[in-house]
N, CA and C atoms as an extended XYZ file, in Angstrom:
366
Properties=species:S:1:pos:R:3:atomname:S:1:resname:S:1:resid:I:1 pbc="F F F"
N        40.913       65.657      119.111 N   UNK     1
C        40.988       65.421      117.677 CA  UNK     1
C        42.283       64.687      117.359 C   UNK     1
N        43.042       65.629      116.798 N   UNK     2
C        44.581       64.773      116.001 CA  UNK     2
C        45.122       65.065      117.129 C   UNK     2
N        45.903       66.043      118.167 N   UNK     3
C        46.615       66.070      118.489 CA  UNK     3
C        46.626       66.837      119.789 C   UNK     3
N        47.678       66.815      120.659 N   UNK     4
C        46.853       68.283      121.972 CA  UNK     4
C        48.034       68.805      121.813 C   UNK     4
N        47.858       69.890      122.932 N   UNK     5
C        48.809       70.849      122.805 CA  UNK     5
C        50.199       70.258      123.000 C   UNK     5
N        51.184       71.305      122.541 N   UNK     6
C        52.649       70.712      122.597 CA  UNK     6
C        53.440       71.380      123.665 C   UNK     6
N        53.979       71.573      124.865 N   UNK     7
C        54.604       71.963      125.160 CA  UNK     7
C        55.860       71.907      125.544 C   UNK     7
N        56.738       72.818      125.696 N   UNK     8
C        58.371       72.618      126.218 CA  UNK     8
C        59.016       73.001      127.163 C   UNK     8
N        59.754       72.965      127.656 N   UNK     9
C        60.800       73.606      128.374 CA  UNK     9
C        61.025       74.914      127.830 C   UNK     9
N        61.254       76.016      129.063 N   UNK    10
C        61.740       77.327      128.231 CA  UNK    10
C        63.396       77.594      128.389 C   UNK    10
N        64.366       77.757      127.477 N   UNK    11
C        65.702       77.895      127.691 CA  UNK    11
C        66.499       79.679      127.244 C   UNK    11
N        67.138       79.368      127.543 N   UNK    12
C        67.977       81.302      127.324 CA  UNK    12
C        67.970       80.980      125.998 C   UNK    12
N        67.804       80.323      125.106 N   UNK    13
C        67.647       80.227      123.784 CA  UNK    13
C        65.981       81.249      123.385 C   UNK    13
N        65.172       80.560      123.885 N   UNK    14
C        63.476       80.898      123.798 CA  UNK    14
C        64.068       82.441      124.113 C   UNK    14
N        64.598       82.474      125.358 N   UNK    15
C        64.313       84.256      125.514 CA  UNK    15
C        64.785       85.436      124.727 C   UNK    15
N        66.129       84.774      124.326 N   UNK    16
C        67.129       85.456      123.289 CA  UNK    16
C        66.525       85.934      121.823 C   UNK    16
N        65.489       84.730      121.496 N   UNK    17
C        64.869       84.422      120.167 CA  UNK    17
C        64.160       85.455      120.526 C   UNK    17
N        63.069       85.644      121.723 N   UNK    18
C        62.224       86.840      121.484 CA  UNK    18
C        62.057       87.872      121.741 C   UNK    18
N        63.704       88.472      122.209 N   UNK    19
C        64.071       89.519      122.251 CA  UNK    19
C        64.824       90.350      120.756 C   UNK    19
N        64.878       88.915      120.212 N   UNK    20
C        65.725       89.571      118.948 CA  UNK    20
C        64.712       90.028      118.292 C   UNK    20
N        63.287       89.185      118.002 N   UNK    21
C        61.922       90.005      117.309 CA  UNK    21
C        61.097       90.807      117.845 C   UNK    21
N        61.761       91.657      119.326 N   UNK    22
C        61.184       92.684      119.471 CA  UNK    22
C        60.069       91.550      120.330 C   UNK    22
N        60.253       91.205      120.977 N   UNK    23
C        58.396       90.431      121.620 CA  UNK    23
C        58.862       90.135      122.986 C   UNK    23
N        59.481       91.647      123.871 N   UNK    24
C        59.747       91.564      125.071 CA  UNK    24
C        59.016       91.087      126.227 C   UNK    24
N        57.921       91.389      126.160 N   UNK    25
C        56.422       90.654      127.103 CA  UNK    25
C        56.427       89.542      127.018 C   UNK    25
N        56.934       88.692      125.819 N   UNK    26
C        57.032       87.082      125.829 CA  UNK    26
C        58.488       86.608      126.461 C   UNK    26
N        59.578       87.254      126.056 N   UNK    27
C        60.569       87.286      126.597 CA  UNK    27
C        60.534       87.220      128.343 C   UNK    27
N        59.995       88.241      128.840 N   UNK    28
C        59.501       87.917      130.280 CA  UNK    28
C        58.835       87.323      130.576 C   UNK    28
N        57.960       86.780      130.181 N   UNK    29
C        56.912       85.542      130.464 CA  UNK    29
C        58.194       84.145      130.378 C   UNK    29
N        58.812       83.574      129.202 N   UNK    30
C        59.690       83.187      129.427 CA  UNK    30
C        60.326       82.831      130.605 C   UNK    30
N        61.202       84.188      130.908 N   UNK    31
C        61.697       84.398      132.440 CA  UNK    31
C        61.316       83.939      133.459 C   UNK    31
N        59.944       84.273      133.774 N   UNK    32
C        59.187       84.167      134.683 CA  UNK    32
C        58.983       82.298      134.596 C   UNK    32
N        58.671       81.788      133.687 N   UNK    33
C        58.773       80.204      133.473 CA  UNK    33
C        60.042       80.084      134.001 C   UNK    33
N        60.823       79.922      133.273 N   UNK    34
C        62.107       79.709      133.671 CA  UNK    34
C        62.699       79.616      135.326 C   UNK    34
N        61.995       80.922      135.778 N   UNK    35
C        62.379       80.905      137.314 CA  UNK    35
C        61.166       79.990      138.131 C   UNK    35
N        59.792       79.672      137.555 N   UNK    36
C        59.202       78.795      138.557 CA  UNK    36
C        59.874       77.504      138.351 C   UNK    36
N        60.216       77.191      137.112 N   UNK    37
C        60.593       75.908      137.205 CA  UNK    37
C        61.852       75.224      137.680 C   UNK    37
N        62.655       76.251      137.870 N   UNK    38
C        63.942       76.109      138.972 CA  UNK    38
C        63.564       76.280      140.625 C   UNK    38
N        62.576       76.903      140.580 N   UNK    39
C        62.193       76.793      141.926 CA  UNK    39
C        61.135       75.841      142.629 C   UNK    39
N        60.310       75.414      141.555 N   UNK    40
C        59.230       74.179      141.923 CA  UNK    40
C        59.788       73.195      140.635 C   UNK    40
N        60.781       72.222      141.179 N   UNK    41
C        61.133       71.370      140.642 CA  UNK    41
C        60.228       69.934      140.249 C   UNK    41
N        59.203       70.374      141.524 N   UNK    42
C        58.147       68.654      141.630 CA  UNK    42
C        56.795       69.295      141.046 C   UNK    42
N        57.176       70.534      140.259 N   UNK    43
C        55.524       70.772      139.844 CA  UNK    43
C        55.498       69.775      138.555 C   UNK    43
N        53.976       69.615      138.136 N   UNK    44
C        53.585       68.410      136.866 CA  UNK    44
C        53.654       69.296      135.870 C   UNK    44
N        53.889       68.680      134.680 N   UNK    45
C        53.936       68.945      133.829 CA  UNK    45
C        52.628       69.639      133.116 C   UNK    45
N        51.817       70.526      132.334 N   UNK    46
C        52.937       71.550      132.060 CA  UNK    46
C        53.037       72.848      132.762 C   UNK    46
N        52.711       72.417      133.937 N   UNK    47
C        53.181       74.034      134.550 CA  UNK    47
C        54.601       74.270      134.669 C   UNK    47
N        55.151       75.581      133.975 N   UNK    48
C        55.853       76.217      134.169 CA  UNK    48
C        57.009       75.755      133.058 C   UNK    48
N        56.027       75.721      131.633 N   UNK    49
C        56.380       75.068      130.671 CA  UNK    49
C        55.482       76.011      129.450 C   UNK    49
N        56.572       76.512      128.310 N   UNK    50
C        55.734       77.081      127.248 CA  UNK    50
C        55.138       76.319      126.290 C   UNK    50
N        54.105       76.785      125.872 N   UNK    51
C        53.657       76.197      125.081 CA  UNK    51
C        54.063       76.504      123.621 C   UNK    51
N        54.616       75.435      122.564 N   UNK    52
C        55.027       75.517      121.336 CA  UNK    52
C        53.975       75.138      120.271 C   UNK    52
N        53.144       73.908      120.249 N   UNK    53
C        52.178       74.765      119.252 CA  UNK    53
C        50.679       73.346      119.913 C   UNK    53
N        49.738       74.495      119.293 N   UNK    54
C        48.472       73.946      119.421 CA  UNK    54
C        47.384       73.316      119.016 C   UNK    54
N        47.842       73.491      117.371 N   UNK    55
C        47.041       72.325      116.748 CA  UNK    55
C        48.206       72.280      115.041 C   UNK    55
N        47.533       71.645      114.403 N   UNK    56
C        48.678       71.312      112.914 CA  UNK    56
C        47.331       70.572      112.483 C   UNK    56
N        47.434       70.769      111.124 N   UNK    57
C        46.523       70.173      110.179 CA  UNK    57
C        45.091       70.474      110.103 C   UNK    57
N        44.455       69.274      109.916 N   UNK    58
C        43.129       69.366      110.036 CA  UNK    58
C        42.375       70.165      111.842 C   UNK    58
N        42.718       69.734      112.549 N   UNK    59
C        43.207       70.027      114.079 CA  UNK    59
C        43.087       71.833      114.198 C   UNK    59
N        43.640       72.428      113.590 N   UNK    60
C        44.135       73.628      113.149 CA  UNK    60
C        43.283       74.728      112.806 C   UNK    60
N        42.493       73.910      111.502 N   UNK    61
C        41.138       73.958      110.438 CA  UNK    61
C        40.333       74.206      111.297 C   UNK    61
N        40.036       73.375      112.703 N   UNK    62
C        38.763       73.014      113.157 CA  UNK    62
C        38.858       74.017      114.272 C   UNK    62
N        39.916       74.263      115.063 N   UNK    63
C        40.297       75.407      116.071 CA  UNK    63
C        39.351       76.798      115.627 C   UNK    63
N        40.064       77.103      114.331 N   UNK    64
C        39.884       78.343      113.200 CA  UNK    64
C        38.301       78.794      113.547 C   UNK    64
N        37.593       77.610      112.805 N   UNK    65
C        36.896       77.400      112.408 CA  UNK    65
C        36.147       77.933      113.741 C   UNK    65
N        35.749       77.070      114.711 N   UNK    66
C        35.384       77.194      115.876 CA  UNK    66
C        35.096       78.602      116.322 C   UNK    66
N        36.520       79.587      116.573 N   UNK    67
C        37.227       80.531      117.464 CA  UNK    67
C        36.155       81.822      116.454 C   UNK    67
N        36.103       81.055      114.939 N   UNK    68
C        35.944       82.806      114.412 CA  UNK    68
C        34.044       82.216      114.701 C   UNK    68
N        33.399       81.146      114.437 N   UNK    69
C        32.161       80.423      115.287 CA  UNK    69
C        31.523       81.521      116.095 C   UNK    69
N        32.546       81.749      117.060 N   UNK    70
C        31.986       81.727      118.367 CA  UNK    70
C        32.102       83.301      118.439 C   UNK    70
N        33.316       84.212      117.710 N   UNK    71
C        33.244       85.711      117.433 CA  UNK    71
C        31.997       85.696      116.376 C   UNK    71
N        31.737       85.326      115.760 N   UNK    72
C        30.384       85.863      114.927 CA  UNK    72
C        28.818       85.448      115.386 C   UNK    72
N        29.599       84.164      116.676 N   UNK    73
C        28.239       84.128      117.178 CA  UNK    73
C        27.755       85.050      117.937 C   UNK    73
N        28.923       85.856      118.987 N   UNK    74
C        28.927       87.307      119.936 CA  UNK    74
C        28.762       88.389      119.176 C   UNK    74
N        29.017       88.093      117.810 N   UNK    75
C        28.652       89.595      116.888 CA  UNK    75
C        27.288       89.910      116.484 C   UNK    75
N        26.470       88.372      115.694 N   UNK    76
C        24.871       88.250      115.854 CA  UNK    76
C        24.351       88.826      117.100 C   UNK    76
N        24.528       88.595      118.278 N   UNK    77
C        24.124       88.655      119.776 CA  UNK    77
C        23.875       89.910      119.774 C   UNK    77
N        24.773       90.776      119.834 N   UNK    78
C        24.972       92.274      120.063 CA  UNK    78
C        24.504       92.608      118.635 C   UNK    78
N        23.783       92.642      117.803 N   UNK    79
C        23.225       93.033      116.445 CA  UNK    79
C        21.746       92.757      116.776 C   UNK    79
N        21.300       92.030      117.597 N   UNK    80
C        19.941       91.401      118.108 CA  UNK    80
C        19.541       92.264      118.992 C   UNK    80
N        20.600       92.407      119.683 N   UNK    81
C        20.024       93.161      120.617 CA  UNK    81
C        19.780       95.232      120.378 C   UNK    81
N        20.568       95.238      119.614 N   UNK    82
C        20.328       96.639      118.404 CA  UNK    82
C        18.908       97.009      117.876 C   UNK    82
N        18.816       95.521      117.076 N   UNK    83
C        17.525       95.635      116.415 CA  UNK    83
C        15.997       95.854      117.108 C   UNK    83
N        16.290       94.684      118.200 N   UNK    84
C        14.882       95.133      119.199 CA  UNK    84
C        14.760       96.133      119.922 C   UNK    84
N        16.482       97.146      120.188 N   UNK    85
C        15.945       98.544      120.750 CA  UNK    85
C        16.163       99.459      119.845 C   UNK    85
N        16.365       99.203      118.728 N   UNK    86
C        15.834      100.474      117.559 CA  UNK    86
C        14.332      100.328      117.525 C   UNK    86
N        13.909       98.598      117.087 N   UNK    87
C        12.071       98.745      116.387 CA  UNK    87
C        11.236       98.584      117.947 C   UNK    87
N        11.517       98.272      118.845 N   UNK    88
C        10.599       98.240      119.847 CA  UNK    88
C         9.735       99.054      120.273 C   UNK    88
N         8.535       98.781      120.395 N   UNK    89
C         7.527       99.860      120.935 CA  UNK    89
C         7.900      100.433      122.592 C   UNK    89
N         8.816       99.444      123.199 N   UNK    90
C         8.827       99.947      124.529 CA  UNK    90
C         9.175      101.581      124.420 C   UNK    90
N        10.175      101.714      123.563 N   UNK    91
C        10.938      103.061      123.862 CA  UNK    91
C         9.622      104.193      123.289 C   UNK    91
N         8.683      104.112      122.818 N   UNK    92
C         7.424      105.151      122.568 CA  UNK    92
C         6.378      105.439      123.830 C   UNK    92
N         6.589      104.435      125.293 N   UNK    93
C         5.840      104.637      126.327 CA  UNK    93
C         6.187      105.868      126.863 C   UNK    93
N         4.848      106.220      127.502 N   UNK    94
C         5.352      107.713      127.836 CA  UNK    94
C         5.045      107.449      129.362 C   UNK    94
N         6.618      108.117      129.780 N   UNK    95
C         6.740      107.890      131.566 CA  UNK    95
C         6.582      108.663      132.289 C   UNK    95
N         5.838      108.982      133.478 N   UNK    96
C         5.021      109.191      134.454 CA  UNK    96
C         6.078      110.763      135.269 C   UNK    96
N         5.838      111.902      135.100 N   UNK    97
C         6.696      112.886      135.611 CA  UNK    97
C         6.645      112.674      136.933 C   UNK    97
N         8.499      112.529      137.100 N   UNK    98
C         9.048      111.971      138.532 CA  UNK    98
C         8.278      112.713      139.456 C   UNK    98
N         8.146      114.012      139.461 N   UNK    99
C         7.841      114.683      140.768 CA  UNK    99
C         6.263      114.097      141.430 C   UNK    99
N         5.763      113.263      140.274 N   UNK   100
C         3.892      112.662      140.891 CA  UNK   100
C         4.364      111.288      141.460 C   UNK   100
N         5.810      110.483      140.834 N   UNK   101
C         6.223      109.343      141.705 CA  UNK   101
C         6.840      110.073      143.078 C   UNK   101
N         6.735      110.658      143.218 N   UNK   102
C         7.375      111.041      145.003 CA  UNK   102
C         6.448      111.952      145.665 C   UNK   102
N         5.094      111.639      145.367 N   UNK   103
C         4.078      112.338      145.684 CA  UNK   103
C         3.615      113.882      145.728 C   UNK   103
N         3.894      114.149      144.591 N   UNK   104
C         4.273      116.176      144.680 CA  UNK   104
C         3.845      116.175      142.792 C   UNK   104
N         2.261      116.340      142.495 N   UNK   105
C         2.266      116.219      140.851 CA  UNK   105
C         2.178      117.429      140.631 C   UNK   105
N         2.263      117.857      139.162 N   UNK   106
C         2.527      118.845      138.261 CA  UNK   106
C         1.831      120.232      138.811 C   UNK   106
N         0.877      119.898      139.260 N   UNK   107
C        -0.167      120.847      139.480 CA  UNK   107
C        -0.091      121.631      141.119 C   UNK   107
N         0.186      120.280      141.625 N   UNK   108
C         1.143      121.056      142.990 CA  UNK   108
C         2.174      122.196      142.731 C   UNK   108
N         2.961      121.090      142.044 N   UNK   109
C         4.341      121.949      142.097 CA  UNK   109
C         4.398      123.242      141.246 C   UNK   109
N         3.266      123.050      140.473 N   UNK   110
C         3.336      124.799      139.534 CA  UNK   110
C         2.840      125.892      140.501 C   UNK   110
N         1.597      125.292      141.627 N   UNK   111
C         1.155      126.219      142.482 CA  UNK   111
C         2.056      126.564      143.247 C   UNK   111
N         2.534      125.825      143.969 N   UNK   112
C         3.651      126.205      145.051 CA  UNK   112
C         4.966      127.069      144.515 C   UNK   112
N         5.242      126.895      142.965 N   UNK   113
C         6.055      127.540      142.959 CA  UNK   113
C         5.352      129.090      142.454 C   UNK   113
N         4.620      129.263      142.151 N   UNK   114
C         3.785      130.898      141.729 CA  UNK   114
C         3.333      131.010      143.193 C   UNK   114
N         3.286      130.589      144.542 N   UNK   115
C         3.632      131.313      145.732 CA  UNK   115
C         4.477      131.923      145.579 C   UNK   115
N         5.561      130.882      145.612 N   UNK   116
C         7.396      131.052      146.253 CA  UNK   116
C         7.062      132.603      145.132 C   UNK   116
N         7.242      132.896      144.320 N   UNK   117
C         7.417      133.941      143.393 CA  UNK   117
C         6.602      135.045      143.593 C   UNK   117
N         5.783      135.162      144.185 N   UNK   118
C         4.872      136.266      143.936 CA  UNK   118
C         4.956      136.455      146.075 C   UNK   118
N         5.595      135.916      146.490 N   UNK   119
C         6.245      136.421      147.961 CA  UNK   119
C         7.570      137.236      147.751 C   UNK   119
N         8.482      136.296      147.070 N   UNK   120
C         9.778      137.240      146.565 CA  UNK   120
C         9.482      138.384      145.882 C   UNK   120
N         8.242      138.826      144.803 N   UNK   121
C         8.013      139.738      144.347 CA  UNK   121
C         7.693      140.836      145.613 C   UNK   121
N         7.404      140.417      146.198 N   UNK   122
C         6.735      141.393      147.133 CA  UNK   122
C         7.567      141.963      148.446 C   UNK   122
C-alpha cells in the first residue's frame, strides 16, 4: 500500500525507554537484538533490528480493518459450528450398546451375570 514496515537499530536508549514504562520483556527482547547484531555483523537487514512502526494513515485504516476481518471471521466459524451441533439430528441417533460391538449382547450378558450370582449365593 503506502508504506512497509519501518525498522531501526536498537540502542541503550530503546532499552532504558522500556524499562522506565515498566515493559521489561521488550526491554530484553531489545537486549537480545542488540547482542545478535554485535555478533552477526553481515546479517541483512532487518534481522536483528526493531521494528518502529507498521503502517500510518490510510495504511493503518486498512491493517485495522483487515486484523479485526479476520477475528470476526474466526468468531462466525466457531458460532457455525455451535449451531449445527445444537440443531442437528445427528446427536438424537441412538447408539448400539458397546458390549453387542465386541460380541457379548445384552441378553448374554444379563444371563451370565444371574449365573455369576446365584453360584456366589450358594
Amino acid at each position: 500500500l503506502c508504506c512497509d514496515d519501518e525498522y531501526h537499530n536498537i540502542t541503550m536508549d530503546d532499552v532504558s525507554k522500556a524499562r522506565a514504562n515498566g515493559a521489561y520483556a521488550v526491554a530484553e527482547a531489545n537486549l537480545k537484538l542488540m547482542q545478535g547484531a554485535k555478533f552477526h555483523t553481515d546479517a541483512e537487514p532487518p534481522l536483528f533490528q526493531g521494528m518502529y512502526n507498521t503502517a500510518y494513515g490510510n495504511a493503518l485504516v486498512w491493517k485495522m480493518i483487515s486484523f479485526w476481518g479476520e477475528a470476526l471471521a474466526g468468531f462466525f466459524m466457531l458460532m457455525d459450528l455451535l449451531v449445527i451441533a445444537l440443531y442437528s439430528t445427528a446427536k438424537d441417533i441412538e447408539m448400539p450398546d458397546s458390549r453387542s460391538i465386541y460380541g457379548q449382547n445384552s441378553v448374554n450378558a444379563e444371563a451370565s451375570h444371574e449365573e455369576v450370582s446365584s453360584e456366589s449365593e450358594a
